[in-house]
N, C-alpha and C positions, 0 to 999 in steps of 0.2 A: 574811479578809473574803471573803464569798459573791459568785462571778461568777455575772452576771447572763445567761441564755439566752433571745434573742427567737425565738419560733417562730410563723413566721405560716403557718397552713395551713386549710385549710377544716374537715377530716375534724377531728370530736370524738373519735377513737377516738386519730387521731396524739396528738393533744394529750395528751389522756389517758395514752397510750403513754412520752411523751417527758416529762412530768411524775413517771411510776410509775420511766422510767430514771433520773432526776438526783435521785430522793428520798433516798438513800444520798449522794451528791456534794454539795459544796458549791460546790454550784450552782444559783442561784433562778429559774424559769424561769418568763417572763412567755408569755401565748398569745393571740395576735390568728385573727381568721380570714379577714383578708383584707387583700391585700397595702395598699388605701389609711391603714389600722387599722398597718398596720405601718411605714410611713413616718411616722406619728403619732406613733406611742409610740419610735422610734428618736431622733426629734428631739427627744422629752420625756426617756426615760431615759437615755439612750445606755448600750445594753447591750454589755455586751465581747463577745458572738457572737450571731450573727443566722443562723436556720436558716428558708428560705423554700421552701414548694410552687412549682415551677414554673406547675402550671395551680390556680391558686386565683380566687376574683373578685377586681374592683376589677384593680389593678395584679399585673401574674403576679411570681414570684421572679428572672426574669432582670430588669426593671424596678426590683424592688425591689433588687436586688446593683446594678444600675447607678448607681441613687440613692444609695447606701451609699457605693460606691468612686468615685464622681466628684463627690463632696463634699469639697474639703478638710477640714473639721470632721469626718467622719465615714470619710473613708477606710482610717481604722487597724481600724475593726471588720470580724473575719474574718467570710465569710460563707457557708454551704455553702447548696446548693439540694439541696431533694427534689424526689425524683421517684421513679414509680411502676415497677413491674418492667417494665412491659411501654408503658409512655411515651417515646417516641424523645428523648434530649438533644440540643439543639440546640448543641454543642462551641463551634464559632464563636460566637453569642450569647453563650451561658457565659463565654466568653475575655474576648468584648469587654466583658462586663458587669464583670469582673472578681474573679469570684467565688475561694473557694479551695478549689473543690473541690466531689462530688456526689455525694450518699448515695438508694440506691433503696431504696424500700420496695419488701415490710416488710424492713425491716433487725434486725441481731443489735443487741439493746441495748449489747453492752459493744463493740462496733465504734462506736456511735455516741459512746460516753462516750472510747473513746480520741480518738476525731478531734478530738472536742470540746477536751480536755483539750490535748492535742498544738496545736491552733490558738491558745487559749490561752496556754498556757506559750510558744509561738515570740512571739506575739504581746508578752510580757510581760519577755522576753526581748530583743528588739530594742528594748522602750522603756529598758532599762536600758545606757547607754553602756560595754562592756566586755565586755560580758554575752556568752558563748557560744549559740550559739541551741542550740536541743535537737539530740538527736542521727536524731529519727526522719526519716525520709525523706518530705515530702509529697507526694502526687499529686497531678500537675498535673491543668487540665481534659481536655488535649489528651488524656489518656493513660487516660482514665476510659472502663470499658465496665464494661457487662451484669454480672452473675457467671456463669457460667457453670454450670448446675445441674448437682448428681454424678452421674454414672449408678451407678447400684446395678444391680449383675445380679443378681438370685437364683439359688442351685445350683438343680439337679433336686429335691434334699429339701426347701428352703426354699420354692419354689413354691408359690402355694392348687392346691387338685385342682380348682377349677373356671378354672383359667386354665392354656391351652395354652403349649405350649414355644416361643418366638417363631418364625415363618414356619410354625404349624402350626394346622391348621382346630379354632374347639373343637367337640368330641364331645359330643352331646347323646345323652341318652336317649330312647328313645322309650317315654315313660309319658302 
């Protein structure tokens, strides 16, 4: 049986994005664009995972995770917030709203399908009395940052010839 993905976020491109991720998965992904649309359809379908923009209209995602987890009826759906590379997380919010967790765009699609999966299966896991929960390790909010981008240095050969060696002035021609 196909789980159900709520993704409430403004950006057509996310949607689009996170629809082309879970095409392969079995998993059906419904798409709102604003957080009041996603408190809608949560209380219509009750999807097994709800992934929300923090700055969308209408209600942001810490709003909508709050609504979700201080719901009895609806407290068991996990919920990840997006957000943008360069969007500050509010940790505290996040906590308090009681979300499980927070994915920056743009993200690696298959990061996004494990998460998912992995919330999931814990998820499905604890509703079974007995049940070992999975074995991967969640991230909490408190522990969530940034990525941290690579540095790549280029050798001396791999350099373009129109870009200097760092701390050195570029050389222009005089044509």
């Amino acid at each position: 049986m196909a789980a159900t993905l709520l993704l409430a976020d403004d950006s057509v491109t996310i949607q689009r994005v996170i629809e082309l991720t879970f095409a392969d998965e079995d998993v059906t992904v419904i798409a709102v664009s604003d957080g009041d649309a996603a408190i809608a359809r949560v209380e219509a379908d009750l999807p097994d995972i709800v992934l929300a923009d923090v700055g969308m209209p209408g209600k942001n995602g810490y709003e909508v995770a709050s609504y979700i987890k201080h719901s009895p009826r609806l407290s068991h759906i996990p919920v990840l917030l997006l957000t943008g590379a360069f969007e500050p997380v509010d940790r505290d919010k996040a906590k308090d709203a009681g979300c499980d967790g927070v994915l920056a765009k743009p993200f690696e699609p298959q990061l996004v399908i494990n998460r998912v999966l992995e919330l999931l299966g814990r998820r499905s896991a604890a509703a079974m009395p007995g049940a070992a929960a999975p074995s991967a390790i969640p991230v909490p909010v408190g522990d969530w940052a940034p990525p941290e981008p690579p540095i790549v240095r280029a050798t001396p050969e791999e350099r373009p010839l129109d870009r200097p060696a760092p701390g050195r002035p570029l050389e222009r021609s005089a044509s």
